[in-house]
mmCIF file as gemmi writes it, N, C-alpha and C atoms, coordinates in Angstrom:
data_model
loop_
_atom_site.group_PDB
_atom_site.id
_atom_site.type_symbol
_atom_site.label_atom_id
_atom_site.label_alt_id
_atom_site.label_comp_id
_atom_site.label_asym_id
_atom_site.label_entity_id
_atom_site.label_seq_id
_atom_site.pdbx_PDB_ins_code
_atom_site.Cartn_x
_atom_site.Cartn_y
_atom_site.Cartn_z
_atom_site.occupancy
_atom_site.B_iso_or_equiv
_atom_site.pdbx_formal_charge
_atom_site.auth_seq_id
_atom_site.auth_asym_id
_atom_site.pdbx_PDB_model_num
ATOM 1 N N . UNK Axp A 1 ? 66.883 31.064 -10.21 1 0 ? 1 A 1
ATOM 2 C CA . UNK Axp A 1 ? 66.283 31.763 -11.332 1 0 ? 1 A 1
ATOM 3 C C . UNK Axp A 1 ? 66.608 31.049 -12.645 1 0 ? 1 A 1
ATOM 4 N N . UNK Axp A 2 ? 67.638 30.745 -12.582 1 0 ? 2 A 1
ATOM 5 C CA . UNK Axp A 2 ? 68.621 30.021 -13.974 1 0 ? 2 A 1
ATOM 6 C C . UNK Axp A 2 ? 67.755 28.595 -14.076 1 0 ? 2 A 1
ATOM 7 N N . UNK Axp A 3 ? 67.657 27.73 -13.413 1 0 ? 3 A 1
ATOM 8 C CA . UNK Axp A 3 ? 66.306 26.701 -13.201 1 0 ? 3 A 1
ATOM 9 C C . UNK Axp A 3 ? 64.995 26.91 -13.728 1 0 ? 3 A 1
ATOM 10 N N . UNK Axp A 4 ? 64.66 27.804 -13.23 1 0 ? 4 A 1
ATOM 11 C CA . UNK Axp A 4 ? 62.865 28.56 -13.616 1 0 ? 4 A 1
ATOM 12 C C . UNK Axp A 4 ? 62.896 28.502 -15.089 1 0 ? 4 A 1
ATOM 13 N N . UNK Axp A 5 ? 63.853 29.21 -15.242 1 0 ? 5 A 1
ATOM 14 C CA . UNK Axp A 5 ? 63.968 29.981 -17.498 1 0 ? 5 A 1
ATOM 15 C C . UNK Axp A 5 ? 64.397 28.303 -17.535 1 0 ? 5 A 1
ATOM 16 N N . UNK Axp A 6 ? 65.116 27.392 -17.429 1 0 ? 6 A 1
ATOM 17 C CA . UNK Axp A 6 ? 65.719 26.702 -18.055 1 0 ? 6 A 1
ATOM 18 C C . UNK Axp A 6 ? 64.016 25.863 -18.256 1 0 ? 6 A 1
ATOM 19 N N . UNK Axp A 7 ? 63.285 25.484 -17.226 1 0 ? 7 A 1
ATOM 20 C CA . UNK Axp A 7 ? 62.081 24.485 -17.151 1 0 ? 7 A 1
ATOM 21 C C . UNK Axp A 7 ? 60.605 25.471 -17.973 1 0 ? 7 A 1
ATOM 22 N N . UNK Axp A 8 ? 60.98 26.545 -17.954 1 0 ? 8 A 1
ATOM 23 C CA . UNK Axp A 8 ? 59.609 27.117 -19.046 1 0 ? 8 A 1
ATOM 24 C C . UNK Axp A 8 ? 60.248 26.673 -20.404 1 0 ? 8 A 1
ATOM 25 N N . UNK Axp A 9 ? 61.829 27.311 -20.902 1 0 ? 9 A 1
ATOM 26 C CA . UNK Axp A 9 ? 61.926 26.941 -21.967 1 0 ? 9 A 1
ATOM 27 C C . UNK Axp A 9 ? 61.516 25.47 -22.371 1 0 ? 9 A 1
ATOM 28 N N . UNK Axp A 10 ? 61.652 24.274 -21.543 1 0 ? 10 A 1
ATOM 29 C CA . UNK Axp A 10 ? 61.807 23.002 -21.739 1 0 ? 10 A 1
ATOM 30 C C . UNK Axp A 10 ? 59.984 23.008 -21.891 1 0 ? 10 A 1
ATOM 31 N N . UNK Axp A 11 ? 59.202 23.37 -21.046 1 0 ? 11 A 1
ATOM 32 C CA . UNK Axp A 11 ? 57.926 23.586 -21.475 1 0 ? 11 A 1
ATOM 33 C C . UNK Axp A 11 ? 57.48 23.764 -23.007 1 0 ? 11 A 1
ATOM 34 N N . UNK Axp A 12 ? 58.225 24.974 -23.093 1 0 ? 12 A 1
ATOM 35 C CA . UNK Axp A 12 ? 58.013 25.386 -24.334 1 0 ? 12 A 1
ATOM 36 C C . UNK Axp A 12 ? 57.932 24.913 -25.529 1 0 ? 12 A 1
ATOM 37 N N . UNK Axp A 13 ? 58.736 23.995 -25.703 1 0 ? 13 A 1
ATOM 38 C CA . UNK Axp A 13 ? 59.677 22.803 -26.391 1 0 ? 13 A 1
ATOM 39 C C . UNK Axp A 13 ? 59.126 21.93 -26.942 1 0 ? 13 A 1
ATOM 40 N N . UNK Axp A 14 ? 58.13 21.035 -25.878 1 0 ? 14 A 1
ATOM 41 C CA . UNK Axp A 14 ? 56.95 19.895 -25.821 1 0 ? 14 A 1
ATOM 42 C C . UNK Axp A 14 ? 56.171 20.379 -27.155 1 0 ? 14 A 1
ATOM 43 N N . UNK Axp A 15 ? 56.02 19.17 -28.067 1 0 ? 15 A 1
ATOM 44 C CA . UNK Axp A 15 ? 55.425 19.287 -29.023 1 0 ? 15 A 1
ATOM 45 C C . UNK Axp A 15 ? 54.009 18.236 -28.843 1 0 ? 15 A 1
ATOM 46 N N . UNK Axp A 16 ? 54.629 17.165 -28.445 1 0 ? 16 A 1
ATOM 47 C CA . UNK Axp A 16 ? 53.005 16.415 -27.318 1 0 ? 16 A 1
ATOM 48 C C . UNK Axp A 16 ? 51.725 16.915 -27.508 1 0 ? 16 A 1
ATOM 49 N N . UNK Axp A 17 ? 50.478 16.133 -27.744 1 0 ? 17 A 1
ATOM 50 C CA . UNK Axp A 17 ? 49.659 16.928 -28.242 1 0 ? 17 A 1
ATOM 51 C C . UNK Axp A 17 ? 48.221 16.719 -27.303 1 0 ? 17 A 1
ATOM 52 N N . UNK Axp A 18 ? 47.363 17.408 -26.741 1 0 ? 18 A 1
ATOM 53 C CA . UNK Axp A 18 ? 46.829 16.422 -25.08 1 0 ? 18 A 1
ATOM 54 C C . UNK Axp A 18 ? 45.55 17.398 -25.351 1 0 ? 18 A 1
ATOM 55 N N . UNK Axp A 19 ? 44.413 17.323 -25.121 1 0 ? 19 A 1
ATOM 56 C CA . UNK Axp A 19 ? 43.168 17.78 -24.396 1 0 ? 19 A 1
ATOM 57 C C . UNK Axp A 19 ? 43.113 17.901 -23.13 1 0 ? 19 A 1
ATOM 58 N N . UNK Axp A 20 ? 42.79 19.011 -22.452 1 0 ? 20 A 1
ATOM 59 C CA . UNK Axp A 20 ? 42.768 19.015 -21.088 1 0 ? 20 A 1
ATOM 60 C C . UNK Axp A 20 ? 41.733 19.593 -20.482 1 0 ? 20 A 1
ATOM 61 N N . UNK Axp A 21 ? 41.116 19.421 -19.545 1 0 ? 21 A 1
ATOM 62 C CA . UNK Axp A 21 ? 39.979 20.154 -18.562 1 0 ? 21 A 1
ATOM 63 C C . UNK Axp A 21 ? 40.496 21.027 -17.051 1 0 ? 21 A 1
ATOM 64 N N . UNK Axp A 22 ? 40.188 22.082 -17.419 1 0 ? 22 A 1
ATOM 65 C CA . UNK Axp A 22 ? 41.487 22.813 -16.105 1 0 ? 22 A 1
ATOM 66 C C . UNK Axp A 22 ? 40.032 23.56 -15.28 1 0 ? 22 A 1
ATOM 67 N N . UNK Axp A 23 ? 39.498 23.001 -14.109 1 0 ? 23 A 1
ATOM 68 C CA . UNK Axp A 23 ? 38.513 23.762 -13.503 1 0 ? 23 A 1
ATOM 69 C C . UNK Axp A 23 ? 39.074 24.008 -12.417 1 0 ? 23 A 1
ATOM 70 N N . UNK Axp A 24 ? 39.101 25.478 -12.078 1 0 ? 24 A 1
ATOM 71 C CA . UNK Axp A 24 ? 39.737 26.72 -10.881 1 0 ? 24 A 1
ATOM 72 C C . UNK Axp A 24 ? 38.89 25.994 -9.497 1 0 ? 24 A 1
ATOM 73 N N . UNK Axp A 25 ? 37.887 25.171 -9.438 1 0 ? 25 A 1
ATOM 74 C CA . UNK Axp A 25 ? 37.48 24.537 -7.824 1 0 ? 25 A 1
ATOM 75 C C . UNK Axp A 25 ? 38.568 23.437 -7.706 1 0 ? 25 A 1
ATOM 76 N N . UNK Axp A 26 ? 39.208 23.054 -8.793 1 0 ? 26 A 1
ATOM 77 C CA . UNK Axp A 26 ? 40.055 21.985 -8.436 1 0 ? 26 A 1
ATOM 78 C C . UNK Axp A 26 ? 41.403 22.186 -7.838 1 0 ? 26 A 1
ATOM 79 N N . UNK Axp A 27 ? 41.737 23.738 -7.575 1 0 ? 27 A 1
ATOM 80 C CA . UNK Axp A 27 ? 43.031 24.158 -7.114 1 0 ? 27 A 1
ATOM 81 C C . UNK Axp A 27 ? 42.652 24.72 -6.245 1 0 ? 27 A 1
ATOM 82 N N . UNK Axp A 28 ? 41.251 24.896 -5.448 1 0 ? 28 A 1
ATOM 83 C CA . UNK Axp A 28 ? 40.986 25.076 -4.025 1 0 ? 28 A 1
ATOM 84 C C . UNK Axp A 28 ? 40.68 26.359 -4.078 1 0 ? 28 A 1
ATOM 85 N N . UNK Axp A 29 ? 39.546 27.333 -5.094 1 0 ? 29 A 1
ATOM 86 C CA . UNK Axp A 29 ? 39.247 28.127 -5.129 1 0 ? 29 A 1
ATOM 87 C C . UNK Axp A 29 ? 37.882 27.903 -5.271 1 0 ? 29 A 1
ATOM 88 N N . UNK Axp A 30 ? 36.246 28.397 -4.885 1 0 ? 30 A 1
ATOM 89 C CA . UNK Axp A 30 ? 35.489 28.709 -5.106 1 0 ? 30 A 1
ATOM 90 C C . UNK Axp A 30 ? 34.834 29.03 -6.583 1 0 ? 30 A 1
ATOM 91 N N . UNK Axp A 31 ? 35.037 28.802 -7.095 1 0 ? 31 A 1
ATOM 92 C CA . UNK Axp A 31 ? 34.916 29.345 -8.649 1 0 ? 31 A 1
ATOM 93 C C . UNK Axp A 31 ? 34.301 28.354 -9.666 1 0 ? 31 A 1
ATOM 94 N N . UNK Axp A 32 ? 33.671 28.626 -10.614 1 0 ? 32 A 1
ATOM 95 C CA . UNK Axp A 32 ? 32.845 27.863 -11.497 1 0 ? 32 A 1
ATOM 96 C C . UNK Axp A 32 ? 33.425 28.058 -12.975 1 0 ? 32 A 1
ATOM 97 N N . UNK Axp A 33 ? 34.909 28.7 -12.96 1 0 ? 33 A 1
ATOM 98 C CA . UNK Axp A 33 ? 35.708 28.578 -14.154 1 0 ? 33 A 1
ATOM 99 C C . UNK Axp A 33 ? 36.16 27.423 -14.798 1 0 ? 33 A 1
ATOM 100 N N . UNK Axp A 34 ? 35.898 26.435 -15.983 1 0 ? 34 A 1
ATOM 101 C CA . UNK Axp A 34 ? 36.219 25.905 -16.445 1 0 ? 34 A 1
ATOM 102 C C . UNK Axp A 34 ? 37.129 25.949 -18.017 1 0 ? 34 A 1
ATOM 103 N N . UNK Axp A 35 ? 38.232 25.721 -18.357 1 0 ? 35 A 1
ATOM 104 C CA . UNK Axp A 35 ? 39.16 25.926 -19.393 1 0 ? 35 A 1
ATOM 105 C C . UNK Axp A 35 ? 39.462 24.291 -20.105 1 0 ? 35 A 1
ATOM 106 N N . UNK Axp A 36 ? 38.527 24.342 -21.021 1 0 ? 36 A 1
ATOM 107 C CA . UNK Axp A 36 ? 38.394 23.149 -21.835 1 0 ? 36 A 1
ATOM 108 C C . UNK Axp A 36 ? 39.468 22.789 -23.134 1 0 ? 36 A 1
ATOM 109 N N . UNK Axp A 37 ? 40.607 23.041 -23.419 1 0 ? 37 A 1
ATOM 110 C CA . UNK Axp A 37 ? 40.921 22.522 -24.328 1 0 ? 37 A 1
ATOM 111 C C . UNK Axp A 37 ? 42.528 22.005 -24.418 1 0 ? 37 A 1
ATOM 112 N N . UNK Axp A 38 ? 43.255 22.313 -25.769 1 0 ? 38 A 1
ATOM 113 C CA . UNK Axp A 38 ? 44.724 21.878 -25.849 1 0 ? 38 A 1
ATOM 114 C C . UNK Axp A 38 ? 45.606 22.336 -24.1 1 0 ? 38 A 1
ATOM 115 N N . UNK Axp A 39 ? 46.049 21.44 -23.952 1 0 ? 39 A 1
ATOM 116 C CA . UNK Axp A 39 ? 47.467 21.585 -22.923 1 0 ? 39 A 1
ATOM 117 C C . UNK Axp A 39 ? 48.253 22.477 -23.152 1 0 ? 39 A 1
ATOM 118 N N . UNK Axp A 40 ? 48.307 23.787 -23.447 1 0 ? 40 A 1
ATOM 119 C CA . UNK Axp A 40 ? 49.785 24.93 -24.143 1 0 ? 40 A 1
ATOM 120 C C . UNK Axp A 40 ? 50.136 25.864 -23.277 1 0 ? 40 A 1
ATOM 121 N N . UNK Axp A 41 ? 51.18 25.912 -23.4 1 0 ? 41 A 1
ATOM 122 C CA . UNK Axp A 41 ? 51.702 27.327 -22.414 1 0 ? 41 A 1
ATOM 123 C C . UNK Axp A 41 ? 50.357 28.61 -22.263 1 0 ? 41 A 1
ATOM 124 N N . UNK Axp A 42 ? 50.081 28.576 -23.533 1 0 ? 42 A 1
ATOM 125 C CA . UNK Axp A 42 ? 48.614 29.321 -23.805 1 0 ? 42 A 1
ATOM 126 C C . UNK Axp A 42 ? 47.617 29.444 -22.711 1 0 ? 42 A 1
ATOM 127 N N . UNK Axp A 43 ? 47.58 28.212 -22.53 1 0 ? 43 A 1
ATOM 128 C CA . UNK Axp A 43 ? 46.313 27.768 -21.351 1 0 ? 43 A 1
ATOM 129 C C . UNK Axp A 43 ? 46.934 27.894 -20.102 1 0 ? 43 A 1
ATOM 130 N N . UNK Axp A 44 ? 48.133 27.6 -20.125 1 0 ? 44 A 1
ATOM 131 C CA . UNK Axp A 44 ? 48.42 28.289 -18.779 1 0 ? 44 A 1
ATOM 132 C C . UNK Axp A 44 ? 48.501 29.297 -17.938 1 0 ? 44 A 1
ATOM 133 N N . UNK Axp A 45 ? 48.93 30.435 -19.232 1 0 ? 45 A 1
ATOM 134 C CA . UNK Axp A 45 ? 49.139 31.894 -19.072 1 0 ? 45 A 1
ATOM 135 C C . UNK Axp A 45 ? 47.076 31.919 -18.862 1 0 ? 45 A 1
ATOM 136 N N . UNK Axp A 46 ? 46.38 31.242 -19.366 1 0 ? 46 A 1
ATOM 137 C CA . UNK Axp A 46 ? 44.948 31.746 -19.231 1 0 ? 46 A 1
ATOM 138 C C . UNK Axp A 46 ? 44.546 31.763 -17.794 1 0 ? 46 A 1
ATOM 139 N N . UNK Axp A 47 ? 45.041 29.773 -17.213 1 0 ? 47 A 1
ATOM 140 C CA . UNK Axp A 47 ? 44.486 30.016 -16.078 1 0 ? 47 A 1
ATOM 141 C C . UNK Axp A 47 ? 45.398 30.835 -15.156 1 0 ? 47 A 1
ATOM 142 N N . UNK Axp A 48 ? 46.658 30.952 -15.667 1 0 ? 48 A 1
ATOM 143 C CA . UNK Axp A 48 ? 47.211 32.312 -14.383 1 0 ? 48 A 1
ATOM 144 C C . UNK Axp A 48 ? 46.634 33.584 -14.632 1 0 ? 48 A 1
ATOM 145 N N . UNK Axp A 49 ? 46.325 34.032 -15.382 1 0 ? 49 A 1
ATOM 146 C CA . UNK Axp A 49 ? 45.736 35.631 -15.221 1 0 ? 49 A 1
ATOM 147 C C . UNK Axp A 49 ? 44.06 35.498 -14.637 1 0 ? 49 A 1
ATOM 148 N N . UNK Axp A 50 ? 43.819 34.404 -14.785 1 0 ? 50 A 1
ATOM 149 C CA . UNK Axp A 50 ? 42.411 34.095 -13.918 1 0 ? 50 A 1
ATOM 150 C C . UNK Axp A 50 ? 42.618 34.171 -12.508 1 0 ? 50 A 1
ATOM 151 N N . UNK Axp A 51 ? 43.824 33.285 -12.06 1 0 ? 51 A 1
ATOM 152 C CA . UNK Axp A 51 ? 44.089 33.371 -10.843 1 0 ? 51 A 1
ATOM 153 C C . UNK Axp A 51 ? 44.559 34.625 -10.148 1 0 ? 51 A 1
ATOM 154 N N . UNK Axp A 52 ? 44.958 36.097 -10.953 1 0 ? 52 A 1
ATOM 155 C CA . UNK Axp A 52 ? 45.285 36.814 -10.708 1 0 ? 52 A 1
ATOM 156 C C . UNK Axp A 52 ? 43.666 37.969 -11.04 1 0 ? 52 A 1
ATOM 157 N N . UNK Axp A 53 ? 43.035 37.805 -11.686 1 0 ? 53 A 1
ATOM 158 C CA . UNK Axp A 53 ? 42.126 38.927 -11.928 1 0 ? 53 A 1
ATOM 159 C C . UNK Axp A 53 ? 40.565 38.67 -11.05 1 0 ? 53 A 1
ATOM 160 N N . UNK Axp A 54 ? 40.938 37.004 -10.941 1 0 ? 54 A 1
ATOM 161 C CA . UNK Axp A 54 ? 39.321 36.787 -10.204 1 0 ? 54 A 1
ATOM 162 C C . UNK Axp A 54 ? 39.68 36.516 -8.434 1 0 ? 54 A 1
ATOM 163 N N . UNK Axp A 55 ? 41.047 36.057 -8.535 1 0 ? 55 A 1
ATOM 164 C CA . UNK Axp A 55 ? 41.01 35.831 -7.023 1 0 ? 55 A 1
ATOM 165 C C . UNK Axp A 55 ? 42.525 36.917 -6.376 1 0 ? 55 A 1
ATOM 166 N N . UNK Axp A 56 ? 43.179 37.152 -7.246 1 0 ? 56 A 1
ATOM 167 C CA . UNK Axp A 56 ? 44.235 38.334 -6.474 1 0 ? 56 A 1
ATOM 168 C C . UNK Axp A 56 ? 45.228 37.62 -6.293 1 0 ? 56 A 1
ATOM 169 N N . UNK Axp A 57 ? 45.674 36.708 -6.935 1 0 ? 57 A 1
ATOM 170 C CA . UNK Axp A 57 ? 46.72 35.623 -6.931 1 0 ? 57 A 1
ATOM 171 C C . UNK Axp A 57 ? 47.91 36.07 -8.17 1 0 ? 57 A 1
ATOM 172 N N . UNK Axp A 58 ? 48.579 36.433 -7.674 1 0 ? 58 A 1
ATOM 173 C CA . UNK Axp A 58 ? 50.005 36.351 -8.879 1 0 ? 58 A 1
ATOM 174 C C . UNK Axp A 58 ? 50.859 35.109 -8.686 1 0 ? 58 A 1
ATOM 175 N N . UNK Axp A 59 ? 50.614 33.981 -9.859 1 0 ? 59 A 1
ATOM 176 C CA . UNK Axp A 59 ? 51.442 33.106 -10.025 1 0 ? 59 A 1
ATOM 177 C C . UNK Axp A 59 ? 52.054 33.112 -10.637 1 0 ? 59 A 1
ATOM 178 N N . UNK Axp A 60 ? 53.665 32.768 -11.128 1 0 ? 60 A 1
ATOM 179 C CA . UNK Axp A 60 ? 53.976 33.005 -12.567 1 0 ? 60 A 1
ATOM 180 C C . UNK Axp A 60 ? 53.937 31.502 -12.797 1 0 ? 60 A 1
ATOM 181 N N . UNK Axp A 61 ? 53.966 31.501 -14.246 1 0 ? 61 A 1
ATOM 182 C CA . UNK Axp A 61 ? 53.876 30.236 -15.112 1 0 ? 61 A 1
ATOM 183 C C . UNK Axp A 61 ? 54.304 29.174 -14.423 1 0 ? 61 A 1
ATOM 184 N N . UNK Axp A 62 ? 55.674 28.694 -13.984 1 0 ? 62 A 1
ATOM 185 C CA . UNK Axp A 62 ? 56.163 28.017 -13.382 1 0 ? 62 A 1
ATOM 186 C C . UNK Axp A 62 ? 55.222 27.42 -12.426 1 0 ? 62 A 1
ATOM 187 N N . UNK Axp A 63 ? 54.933 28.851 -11.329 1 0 ? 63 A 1
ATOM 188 C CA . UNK Axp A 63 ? 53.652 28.163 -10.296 1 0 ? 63 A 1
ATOM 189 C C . UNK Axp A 63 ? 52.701 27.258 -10.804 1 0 ? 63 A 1
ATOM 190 N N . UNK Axp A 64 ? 51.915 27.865 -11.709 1 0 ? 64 A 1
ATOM 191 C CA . UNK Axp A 64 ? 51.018 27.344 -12 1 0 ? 64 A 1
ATOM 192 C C . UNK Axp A 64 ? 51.18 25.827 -13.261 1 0 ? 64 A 1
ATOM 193 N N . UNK Axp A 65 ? 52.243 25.834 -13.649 1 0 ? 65 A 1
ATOM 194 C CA . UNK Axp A 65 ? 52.845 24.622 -14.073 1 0 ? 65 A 1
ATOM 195 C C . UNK Axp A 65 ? 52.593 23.18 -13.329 1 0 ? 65 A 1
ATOM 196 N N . UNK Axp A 66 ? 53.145 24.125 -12.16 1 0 ? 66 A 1
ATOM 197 C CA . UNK Axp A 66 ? 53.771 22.838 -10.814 1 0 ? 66 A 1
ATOM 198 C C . UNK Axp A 66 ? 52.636 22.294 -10.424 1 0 ? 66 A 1
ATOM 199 N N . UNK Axp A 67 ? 51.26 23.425 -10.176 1 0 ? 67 A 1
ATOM 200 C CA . UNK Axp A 67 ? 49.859 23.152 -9.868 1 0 ? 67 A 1
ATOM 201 C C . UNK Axp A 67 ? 49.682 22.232 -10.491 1 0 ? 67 A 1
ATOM 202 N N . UNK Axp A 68 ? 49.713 22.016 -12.071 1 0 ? 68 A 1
ATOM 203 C CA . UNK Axp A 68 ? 48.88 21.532 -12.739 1 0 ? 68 A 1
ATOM 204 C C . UNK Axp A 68 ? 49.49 19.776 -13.168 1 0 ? 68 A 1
ATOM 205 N N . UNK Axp A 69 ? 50.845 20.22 -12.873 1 0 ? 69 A 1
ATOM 206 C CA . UNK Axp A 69 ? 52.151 18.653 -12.865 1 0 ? 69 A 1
ATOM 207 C C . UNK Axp A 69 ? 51.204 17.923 -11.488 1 0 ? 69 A 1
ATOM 208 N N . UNK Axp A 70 ? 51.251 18.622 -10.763 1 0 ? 70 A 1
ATOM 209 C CA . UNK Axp A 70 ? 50.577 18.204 -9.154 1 0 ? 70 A 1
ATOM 210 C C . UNK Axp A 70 ? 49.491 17.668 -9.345 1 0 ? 70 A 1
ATOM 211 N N . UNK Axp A 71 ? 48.212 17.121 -10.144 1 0 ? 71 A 1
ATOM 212 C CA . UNK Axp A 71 ? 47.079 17.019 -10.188 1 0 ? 71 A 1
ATOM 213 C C . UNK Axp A 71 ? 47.417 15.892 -11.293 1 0 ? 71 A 1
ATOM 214 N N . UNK Axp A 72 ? 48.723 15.378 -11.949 1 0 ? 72 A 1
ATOM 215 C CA . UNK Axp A 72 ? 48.976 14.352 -12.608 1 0 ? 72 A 1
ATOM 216 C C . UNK Axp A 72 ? 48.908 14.581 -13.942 1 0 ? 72 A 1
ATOM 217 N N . UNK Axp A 73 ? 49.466 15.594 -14.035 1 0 ? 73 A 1
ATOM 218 C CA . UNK Axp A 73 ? 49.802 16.258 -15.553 1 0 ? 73 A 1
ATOM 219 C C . UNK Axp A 73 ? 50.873 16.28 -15.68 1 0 ? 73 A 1
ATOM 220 N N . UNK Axp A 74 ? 51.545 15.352 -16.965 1 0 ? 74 A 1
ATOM 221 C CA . UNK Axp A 74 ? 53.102 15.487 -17.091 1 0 ? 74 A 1
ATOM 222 C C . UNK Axp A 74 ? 53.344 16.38 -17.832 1 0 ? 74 A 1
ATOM 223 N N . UNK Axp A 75 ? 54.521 17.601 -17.236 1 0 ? 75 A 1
ATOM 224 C CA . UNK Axp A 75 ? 55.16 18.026 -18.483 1 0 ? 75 A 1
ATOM 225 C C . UNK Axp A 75 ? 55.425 17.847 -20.049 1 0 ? 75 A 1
ATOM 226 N N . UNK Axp A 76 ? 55.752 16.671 -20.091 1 0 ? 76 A 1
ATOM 227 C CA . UNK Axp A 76 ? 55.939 16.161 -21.84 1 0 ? 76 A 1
ATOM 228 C C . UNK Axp A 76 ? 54.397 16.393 -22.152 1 0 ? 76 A 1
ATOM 229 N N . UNK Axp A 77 ? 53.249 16.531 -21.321 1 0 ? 77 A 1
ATOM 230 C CA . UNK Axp A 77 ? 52.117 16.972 -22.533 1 0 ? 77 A 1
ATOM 231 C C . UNK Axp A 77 ? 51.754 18.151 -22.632 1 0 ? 77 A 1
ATOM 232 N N . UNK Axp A 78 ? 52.358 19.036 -22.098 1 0 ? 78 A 1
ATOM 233 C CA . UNK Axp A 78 ? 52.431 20.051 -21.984 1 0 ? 78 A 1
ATOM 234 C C . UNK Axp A 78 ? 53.014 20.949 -23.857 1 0 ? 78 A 1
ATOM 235 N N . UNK Axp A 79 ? 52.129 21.382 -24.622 1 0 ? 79 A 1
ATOM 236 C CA . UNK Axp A 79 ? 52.678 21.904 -25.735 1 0 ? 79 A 1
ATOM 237 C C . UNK Axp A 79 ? 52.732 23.436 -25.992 1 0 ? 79 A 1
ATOM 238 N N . UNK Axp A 80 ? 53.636 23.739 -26.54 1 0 ? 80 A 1
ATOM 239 C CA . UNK Axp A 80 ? 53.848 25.098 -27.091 1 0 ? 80 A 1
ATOM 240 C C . UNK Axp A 80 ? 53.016 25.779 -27.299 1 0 ? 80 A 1
């Protein structure tokens, strides 16, 4: 647990500044959701409550962090 809080805060942190394209078929869902802009915790919390309201998925941040590190997104662009 002490890990989890320690790597959102460090998320948090990233001042890095990135454009990003986050489309929900690319994490192996059916879906025609696309989330076009800044890299921010913001956008993350967006596409997790997507993943939770359109498909019944509770990820927390972290999860969906790791998703998005996984697809060749570094943390450091990751901004506040």
């Amino acid at each position: 647990m002490k890990n989890k809080h320690l790597q959102f805060l460090y998320i948090s942190q990233i001042i890095e500044n990135m454009t990003i394209k986050l489309r929900c078929n690319d994490y192996g869902y059916e879906c025609d959701l696309v989330l076009d802009e800044e890299l921010t915790v913001g956008l993350i919390k967006k596409l997790r409550d997507h993943f939770e309201e359109k498909h019944g998925l509770d990820y927390t941040i972290e999860a969906v962090t790791q998703m998005i590190t996984n697809r060749g997104h570094s943390l450091e662009s990751i901004k506040k």
